[in-house]
N, C-alpha and C positions, 0 to 999 in steps of 0.2 A: 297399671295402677291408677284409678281416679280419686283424688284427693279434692274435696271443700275448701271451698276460696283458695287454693293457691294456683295459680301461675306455672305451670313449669314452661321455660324456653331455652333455645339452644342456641349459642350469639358463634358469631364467626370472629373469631378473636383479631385477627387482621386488618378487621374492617373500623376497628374502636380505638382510638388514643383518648388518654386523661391526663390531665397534665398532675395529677392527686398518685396517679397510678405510678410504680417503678416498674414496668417492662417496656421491650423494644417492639413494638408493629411495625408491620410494610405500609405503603403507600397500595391503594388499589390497581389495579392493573387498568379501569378505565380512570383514567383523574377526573376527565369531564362529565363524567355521566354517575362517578362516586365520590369522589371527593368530599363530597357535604359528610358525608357521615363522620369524619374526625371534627366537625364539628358539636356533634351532640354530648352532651352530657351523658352520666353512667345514668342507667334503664329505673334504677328503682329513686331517683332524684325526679322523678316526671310523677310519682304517687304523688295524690295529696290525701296526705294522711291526717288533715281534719275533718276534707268529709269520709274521707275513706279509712277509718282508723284500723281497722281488721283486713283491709288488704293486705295480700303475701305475694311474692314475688319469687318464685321459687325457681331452683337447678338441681336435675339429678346427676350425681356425680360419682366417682370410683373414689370410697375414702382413703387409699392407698393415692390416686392421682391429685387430692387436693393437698397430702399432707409431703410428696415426693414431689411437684411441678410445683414452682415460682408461680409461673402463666397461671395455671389453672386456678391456684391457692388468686394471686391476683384480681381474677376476672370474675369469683364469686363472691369475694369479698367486695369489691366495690362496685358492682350492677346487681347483685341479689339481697333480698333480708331472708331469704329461706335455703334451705338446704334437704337432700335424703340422700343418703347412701345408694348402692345398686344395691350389694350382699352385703356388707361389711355384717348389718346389725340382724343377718339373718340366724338361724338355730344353727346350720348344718357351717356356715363359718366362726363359728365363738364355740362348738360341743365337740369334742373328737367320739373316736369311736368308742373310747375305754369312760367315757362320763365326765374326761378332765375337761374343763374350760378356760379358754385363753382371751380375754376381752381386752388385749394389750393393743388394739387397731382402732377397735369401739370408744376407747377412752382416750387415745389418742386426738383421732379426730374429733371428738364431741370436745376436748378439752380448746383445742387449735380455733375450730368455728367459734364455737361462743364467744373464747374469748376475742374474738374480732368480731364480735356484734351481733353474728349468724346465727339464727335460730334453726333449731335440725329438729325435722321431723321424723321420730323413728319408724323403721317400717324391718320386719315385721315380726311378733311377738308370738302367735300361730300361724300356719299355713300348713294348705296340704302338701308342698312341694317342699324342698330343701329342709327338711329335717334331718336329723342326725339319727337313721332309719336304723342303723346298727346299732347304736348304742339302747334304743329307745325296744325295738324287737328283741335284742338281748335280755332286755328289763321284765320280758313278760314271754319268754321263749317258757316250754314245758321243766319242769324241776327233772333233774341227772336223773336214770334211773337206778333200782339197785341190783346192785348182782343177782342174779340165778344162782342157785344153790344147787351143786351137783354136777354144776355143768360137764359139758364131756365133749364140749367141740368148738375149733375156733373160726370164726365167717367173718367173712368181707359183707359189712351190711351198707349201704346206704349212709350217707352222710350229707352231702350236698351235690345237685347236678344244674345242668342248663341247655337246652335244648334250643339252638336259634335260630330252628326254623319256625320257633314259639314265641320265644322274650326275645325280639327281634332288638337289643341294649347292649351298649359294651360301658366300661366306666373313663377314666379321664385314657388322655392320648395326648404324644406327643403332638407339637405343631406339624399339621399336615402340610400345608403351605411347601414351609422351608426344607422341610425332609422328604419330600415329592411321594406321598400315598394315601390313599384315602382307604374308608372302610364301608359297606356298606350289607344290604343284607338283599339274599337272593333265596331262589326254592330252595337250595343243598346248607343255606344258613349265613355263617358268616363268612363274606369276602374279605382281603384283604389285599389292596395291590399296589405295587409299589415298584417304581420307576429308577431311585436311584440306589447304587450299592456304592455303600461308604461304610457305616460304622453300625454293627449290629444295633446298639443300644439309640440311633435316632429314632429309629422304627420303634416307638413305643405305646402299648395299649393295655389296660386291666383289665382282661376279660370276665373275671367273677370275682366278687368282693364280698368283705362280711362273712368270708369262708370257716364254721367254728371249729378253726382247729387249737388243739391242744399243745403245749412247747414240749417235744421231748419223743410223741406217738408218732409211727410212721404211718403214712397214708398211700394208697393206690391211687392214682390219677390214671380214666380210660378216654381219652379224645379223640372222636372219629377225625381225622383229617386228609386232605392232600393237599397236593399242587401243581402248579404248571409244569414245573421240574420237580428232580429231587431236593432235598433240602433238608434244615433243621431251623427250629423254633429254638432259641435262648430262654428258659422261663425261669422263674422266682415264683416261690410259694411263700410271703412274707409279709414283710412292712418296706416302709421307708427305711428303715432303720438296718436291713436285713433280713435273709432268708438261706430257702433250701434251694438250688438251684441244679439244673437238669438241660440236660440237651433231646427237642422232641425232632425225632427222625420223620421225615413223611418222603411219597412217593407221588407218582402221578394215577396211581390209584387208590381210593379209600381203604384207608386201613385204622381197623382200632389200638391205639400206641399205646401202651400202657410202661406208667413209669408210677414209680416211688419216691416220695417226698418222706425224710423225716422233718417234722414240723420245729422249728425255732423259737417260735411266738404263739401265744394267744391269739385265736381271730387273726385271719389272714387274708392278701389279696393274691390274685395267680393274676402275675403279669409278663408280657411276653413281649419280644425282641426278635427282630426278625431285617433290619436297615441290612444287610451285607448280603438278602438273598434280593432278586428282580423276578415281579410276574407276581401270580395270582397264589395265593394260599387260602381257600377252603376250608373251615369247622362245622362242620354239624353238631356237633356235642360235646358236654364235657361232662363226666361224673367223678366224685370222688367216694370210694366207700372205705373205713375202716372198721380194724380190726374189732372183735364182740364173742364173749365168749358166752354159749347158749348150750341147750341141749336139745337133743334128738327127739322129737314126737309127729307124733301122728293123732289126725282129726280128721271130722264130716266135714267136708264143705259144698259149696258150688264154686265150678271151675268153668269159666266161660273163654275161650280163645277165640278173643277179635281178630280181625284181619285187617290189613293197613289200611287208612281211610280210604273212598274212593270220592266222594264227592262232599257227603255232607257228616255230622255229628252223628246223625241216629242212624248210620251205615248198620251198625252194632248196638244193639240192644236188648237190656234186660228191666224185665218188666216183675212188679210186685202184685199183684190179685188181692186185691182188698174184698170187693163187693161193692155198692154203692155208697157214695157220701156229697153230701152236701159242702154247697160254698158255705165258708167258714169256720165249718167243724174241725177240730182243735185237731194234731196230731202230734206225735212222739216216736221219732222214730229212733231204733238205734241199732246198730252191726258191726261186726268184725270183719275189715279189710283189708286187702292189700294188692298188690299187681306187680307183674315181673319192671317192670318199668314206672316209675312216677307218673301219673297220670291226674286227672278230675274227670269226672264225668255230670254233665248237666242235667236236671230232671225234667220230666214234661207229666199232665197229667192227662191220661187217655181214660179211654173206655174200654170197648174191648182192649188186648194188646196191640198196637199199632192203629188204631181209631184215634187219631191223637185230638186235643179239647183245647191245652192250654199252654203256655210255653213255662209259665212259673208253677212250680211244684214244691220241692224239699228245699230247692237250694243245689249250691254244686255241692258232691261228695268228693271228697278229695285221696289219691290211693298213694301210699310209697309202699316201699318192697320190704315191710315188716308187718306184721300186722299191729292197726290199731283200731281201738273201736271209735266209730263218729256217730254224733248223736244231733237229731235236727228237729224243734220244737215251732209250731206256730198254728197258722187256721189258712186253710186251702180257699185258693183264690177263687177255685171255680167247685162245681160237679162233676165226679167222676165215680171211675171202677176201680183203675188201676194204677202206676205210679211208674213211669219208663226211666231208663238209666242211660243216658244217651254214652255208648262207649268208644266212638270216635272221635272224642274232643281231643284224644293223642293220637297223633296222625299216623304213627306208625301200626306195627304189629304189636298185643299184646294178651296178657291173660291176665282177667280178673280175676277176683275168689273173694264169697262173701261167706260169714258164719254167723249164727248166734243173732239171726235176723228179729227185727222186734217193730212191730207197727201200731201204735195203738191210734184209734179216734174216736174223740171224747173220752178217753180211759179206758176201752175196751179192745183189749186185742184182737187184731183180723188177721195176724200172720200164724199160719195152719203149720206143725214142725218149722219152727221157726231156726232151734237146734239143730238140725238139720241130723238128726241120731235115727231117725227112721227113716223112712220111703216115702212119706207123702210128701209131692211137690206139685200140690196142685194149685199155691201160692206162687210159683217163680214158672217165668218161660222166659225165651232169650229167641233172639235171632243175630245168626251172621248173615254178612254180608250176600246177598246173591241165593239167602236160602229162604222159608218157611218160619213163621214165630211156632215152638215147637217146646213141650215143658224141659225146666234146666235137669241138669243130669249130675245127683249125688253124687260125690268120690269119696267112699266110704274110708280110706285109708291113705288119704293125702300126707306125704312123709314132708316134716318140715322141721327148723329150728326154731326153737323156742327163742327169744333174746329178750333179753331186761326191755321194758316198757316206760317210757318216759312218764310222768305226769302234770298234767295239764294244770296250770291255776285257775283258779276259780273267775268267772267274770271281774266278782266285788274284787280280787285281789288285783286282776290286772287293770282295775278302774283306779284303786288308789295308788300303786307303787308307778302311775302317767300322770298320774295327778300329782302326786310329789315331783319325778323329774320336771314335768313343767312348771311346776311351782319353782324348784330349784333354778333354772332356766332364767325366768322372769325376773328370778331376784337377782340372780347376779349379774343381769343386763344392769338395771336401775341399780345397782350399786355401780358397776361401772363407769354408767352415765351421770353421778353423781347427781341426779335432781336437773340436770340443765337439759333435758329432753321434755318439752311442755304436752308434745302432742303424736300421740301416739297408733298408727296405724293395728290395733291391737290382732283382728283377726282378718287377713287376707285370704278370701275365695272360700269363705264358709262352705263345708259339704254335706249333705242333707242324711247322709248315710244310708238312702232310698236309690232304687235304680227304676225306677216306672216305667220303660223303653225297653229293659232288657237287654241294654248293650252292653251292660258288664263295667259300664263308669257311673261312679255315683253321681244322681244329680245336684250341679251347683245351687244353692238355693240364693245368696244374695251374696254380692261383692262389696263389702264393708268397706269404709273405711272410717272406723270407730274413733271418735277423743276422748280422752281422760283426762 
């Protein structure tokens, strides 16, 4: 964090007596070679603040440490005029997941520093990290969908998964340290290993969070795991507050364990315990699907079976036949999708199939195991034929299926049976792995369930109902702070919402640090 005229420094508490100060210091361990230093006056007594009127003199501190430590509360008070939290005043510490807000730390400290002369500079009001992701995704997730009428059959669909030999994350964890294990991640996903056996519940970690489950609906949990031994996992499907809890069996070969949670709570975390087993436990995955009542139909599609990646993304792919277009020519693309496994797949824009041009295309498509349609609007970076679908960005084995394909540019359509209700596919070809790019292959009677369909909100909808929580947000800091926060880091690590690189992180454009 760089801040405008302030100062920040870090003083060794031991090395400073004030005769103004009430705490106890040591004497230095060399007297001859430090001793002078109990001589000096406190640090912000050396400003001179008539030529120097706007000098600051600042400490970043833990607002819990200045308002819980004598020492620390001390040593800021009489060597600094400035002050900033580490988190205290951040979103993702004052917002829970459900939207309530708690600024009982924030007004704490602001109230404590001032009144002891400390000027506190808030930090921070945006950012792209520590947000309150769950509550904020909640706000602008797709509207419930509604029942199917008629239904006639009940399916385990898709709800939420995690694949961590991908989102290589876990969420909070007990102290590693003192409970002797660490966690880290490898090709088969998440490790897990752990030295001492003592008490299940030391070994503590959340491995998926934000989970939206329902209080009262039962859920399938499938977990690839093993271990060095046999064993069991202690888990909670819950809150702090409470959960559904489950014993997971593993062996020392991978096996899919499948268990049953009924859910307790709204929005849930799955967290696991494992201090009483020694050695290594292994996750590759976690999925949870519940229950969805749909009906029985059949449709055209294309049915493309990738094979697990072998080196790179476009191991697997399928390609669109436009015919020729120009850089910039507008497009409109749109399809019905889906894949036995959650997947994306990234676009490229070639010429022939496999003549590849460009690495920006559509954007990524994104697939989960219902179908839904994705639609992707803009003006093509480059020249090209045709449009490729790179389908090993999931590393494993999979099968995709597109329908009801729709390409237009400049407003005119290039995708030829786009319905895919006839036999012409002279629009689509595909290549597996180790084969020939060769045209995709109709399945005129693809048996599938039907399931309610979420719906998506609109842009403008989810521009204002972010707009409000952060307005909401904003205000109730600065009610908090009751007016005695003068200056304010407003937006920390502005993001350009551009990715020019193609590395898949958006580029930062300027690191602020804004006054009001």
């Amino acid at each position: 964090m760089k801040l405008r005229s302030i100062l920040f420094a870090f003083v060794a508490c031991g090395t400073i007596t004030v005769d103004a100060q009430n705490y106890t210091t040591g004497n230095p361990n060399n007297e001859t070679n430090y001793g002078y230093l109990k001589n000096y006056l406190p640090l912000k007594q050396y400003i001179d603040y008539e030529q120097y009127p706007n000098f600051k003199l600042g400490l970043a501190i833990g607002a819990n440490d200045y308002l819980n430590n004598n020492t620390v509360k001390s040593v800021v008070n009489g060597y600094f005029t400035e002050t900033v939290t580490g988190n205290a005043m951040k979103m993702s510490s004052n917002v829970r997941s459900d939207g309530s807000m708690n600024f009982t730390t924030v007004t704490n400290f602001v109230n404590a520093a001032s009144g002891a002369g400390i000027n506190i500079f808030g930090h921070t009001l945006a950012w792209h990290a520590q947000q309150a992701t769950g509550y904020l995704n909640g706000l602008i997730k797709d509207k419930d969908p509604e029942p199917i009428a008629d239904s006639d059959t009940t399916v385990w669909a898709s709800m939420d998964s995690k694949d961590f030999t991908q989102e290589k994350s876990i969420g909070w964890t007990s102290d590693k340290t003192t409970y002797g294990f660490t966690t880290s991640f490898v090709d088969d996903g998440l490790l897990v290993h752990t030295t001492k056996k003592v008490n299940s519940w030391e070994v503590q970690y959340i491995v998926m969070d934000n989970i939206p489950t329902v209080k009262g609906v039962t859920y399938k949990m499938t977990i690839a795991v093993k271990g060095s031994a046999s064993g069991n996992i202690h888990s909670k499907l819950g809150d702090w507050g409470g959960g559904a809890n489950a014993e997971i069996p593993f062996t020392t070969e991978w096996r899919d364990v499948v268990i049953n949670y009924t859910s307790t709570v709204n929005n849930s975390f799955l967290l696991f315990q494992n201090g009483d087993f020694v050695g290594d436990i292994w996750i590759k995955n976690i999925r949870f699907d519940k229950p969805v009542e749909g009906k029985k139909a059949t449709r055209s599609c294309l049915v493309m079976s990738a094979t697990a990646k072998n080196t790179e993304v476009w191991d697997n792919q399928f390609w669109i036949k436009l015919g020729s277009f120009n850089s910039g020519d507008t497009y409109e693309f749109s399809a019905e999708v889906r894949a036995d496994k959650e997947a994306k797949a990234s676009t490229q824009i070639h010429n022939a199939p496999g003549s590849y041009v460009h690495y920006q295309a559509l954007g990524d498509v994104n697939f989960t195991t219902e179908w839904k349609t994705v639609t992707k609007t803009g003006s093509f970076a480059n020249a090209g034929q045709s449009i490729a679908f790179n389908l090993s960005e999931f590393t494993g084995a999979n099968k995709y299926y597109f329908d009801n394909v729709s390409l237009k540019i400049n407003g005119i359509e290039r995708v030829k049976n786009g319905s895919l209700d006839g036999t012409d596919v002279t629009s689509f070809a595909w290549k597996q792995y180790g084969g020939s790019v060769v045209n995709a292959t109709i399945t005129p009677d693809y048996q599938y369930v039907q399931l309610p369909q979420s719906i998506p909100l609109t842009d403008q909808v989810k521009h204002d109902t972010l707009v409000y929580a952060m307005s909401r947000w904003i205000e109730g800091m600065m009610n908090a702070c009751g007016g005695k926060v003068k200056a304010w880091d407003v937006v920390n690590e502005a993001i350009s919402g551009g990715d020019s690189d193609g590395d898949g992180v958006y580029d930062v454009t300027i690191r602020p640090s804004a006054y009001c």
